[in-house]
C-alpha positions in Angstrom: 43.3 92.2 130.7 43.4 95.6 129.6 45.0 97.2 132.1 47.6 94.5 132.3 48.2 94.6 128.8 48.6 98.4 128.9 51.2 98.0 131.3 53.1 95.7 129.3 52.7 97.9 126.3 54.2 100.9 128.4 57.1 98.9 129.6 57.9 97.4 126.0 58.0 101.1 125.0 61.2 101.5 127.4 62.7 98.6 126.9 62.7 99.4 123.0 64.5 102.6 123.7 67.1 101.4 126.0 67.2 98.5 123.4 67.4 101.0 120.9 70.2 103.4 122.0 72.5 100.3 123.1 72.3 99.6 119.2 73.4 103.1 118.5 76.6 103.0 121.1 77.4 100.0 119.7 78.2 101.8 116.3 79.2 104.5 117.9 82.1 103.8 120.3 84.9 103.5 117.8 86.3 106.7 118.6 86.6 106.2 122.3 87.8 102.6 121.5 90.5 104.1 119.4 91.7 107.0 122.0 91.4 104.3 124.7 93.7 101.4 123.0 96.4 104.5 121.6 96.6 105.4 125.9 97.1 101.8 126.8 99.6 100.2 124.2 101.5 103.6 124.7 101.4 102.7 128.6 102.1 99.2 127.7 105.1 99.8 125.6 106.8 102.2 128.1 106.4 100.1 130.9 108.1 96.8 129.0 111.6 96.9 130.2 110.3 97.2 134.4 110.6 93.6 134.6 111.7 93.8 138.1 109.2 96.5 138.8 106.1 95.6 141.3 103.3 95.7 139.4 104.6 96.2 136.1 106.9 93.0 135.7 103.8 91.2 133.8 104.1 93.7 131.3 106.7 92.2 129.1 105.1 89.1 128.3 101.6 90.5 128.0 102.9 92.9 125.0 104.9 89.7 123.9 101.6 87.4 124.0 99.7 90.8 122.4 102.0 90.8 119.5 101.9 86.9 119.2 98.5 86.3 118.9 97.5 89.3 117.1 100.3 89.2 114.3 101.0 93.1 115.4 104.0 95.3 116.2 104.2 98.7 118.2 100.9 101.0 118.9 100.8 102.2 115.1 103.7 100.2 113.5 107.3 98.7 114.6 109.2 101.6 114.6 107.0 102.6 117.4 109.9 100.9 119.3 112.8 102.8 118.2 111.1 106.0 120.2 111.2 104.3 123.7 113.5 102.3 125.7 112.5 99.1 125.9 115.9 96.9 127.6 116.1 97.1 131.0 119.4 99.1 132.1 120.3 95.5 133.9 121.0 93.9 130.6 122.9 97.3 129.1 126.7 96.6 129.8 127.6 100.4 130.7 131.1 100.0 130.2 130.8 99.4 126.6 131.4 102.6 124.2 128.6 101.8 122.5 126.2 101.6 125.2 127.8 104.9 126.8 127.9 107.1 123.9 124.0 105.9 123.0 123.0 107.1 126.5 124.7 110.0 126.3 123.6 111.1 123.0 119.8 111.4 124.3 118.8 114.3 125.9 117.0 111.9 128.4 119.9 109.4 129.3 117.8 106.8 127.4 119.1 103.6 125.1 117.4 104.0 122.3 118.1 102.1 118.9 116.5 101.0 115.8 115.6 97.3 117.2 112.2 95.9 118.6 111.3 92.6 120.7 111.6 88.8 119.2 107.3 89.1 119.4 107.4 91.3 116.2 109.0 88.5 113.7 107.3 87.3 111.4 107.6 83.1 111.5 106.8 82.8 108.2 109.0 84.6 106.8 111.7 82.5 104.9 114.5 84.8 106.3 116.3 84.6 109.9 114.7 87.5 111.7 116.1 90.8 111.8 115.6 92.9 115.1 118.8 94.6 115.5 119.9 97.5 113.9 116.5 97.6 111.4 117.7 100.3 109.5 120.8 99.4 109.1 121.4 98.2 105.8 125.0 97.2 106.1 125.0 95.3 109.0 123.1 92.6 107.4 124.0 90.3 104.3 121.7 90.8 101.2 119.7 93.3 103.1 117.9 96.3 101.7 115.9 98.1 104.4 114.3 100.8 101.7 114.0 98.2 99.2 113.4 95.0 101.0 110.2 93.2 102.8 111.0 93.3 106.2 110.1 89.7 108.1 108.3 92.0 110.9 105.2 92.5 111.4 104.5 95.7 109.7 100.7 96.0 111.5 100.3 98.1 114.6 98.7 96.4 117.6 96.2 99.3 118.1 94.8 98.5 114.4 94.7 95.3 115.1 92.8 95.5 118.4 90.2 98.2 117.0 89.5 95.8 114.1 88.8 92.9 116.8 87.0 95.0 119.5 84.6 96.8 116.4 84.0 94.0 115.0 82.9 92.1 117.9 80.7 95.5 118.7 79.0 95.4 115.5 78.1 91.9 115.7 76.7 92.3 118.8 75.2 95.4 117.3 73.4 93.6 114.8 71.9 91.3 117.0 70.5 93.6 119.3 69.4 95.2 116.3 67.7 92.0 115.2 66.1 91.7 118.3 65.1 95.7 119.1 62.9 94.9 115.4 61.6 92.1 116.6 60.4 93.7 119.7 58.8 96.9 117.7 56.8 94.4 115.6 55.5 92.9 118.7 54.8 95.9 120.1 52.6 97.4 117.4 50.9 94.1 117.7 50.2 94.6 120.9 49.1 98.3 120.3 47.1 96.7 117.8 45.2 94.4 120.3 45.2 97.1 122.4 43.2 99.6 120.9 40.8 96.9 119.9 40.0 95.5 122.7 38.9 99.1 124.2 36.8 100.0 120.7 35.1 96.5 120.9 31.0 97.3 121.0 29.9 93.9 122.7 32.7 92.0 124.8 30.4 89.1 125.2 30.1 88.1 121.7 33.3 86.1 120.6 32.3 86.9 117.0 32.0 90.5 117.6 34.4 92.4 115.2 36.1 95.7 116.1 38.7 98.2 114.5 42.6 98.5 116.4 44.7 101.4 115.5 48.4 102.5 116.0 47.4 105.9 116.3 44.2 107.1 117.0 45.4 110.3 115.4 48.3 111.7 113.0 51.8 111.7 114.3 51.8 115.2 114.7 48.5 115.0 117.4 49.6 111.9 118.9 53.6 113.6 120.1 51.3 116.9 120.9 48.8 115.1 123.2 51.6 112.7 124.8 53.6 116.0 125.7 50.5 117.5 126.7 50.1 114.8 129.0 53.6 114.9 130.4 53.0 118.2 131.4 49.6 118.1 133.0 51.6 114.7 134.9 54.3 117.3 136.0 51.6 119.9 136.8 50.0 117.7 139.4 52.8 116.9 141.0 53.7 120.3 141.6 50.3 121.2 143.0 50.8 118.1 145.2 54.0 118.9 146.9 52.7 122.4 147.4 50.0 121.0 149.1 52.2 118.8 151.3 54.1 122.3 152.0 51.1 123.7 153.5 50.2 121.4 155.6 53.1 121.1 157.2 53.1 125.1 157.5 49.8 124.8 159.5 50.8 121.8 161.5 53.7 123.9 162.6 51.2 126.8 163.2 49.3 124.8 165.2 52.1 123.2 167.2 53.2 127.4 168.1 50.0 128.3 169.0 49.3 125.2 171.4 
């Protein structure tokens, strides 16, 4: 029994860490959540007009659905959308004036105006939705854009997203948190046991009483001797692969002289 619990102690020790530093990434990914989201909805967004594109012509709805379900507009806010051109040139009529003289005054031939997709209204609000010409304040009855509410949502989708992905994370966090305590407690236990069963003075009596420890020594000794022993570990296995050298050497010696 004691070298099988020994064995389990050693491998509760590692599964503790790993345990352990999966907590820790599970706090700690925000940042690389955040960077990777920004990328993507910036990708996304680009890519929503290639309707007709291979590849890309599930784009549109999935932003749609995205902004839908997660009450969200743009990567940091709606007017994300007045940056990029998000109508396919097959529904701009280019002999309109309008049209033309919007192409032409971007420096990239885009059509860019102050508008974004029928996903970023707002149903709730008591107002018809306003998508065209946002900032526009005269092109709409009763309409203040500076002063006024808008009936958009006024949330970016990567905020949104963050607070979903972190806070499924940290739950997930906390339970493996529960459970990497849980496992230390049974591990000392078992240390516990451990170092009992090896201090007992007569096995044979099943009233025999006998002292367990959780360290033999103080912290200090016990990291010096456990690093001690790491090196003697790596020691031997030097002096064992230089053995193996050598023999090798002298069966090729051998196999020259023969």
């Amino acid at each position: 029994w004691k070298s099988v619990l020994k064995f389990y102690l050693a491998s509760c020790v590692c599964f503790t860490f790993l345990t352990f530093i999966t907590v820790v990434l599970c706090f700690l990914m925000r940042i690389d959540l955040e960077d990777t989201l920004a990328k993507g909805l910036k990708n996304g967004m680009k890519f929503y007009r290639d309707t007709d594109t291979p590849g890309r012509c599930f784009m549109k709805k999935t932003i749609d659905q995205l902004q839908i379900e997660f009450r969200c507009c743009g990567n940091n806010g709606f007017r994300d959308w007045f940056e990029i051109q998000w109508i396919s040139n097959r529904y701009l009529d280019f002999s309109s004036k309008e049209v033309k003289d919007r192409v032409k005054s971007n420096v990239e031939g885009r059509f860019l105006v102050d508008g974004v997709p029928f996903s970023c209204c707002n149903p709730a609000s008591p107002r018809p939705c306003i998508q065209q010409q946002i900032s526009n304040s005269s092109a709409h009855y009763s309409y203040d854009f500076q002063a006024e509410e808008l009936n958009l949502w006024t949330r970016g989708c990567k905020q949104a997203l963050l607070n979903y992905y972190a806070n499924m994370m940290h739950s997930m966090g906390a339970l493996v948190l529960f459970g990497w305590l849980l496992e230390v407690t049974a591990m000392v236990g078992m240390q516990y046991l451990h170092t009992s069963l090896d201090s007992i003075t007569n096995p044979e009596d099943p009233e025999c009483e006998s002292e367990g420890w959780l360290m033999e020594k103080g912290l200090k000794e016990t990291i010096k001797s456990m690093l001690e022993s790491i090196k003697e570990l790596g020691k031997f296995n030097q002096v064992a692969t230089v053995a193996e050298e050598e023999k090798k050497q002298e069966g090729t010696t051998v196999a020259t002289v023969s």
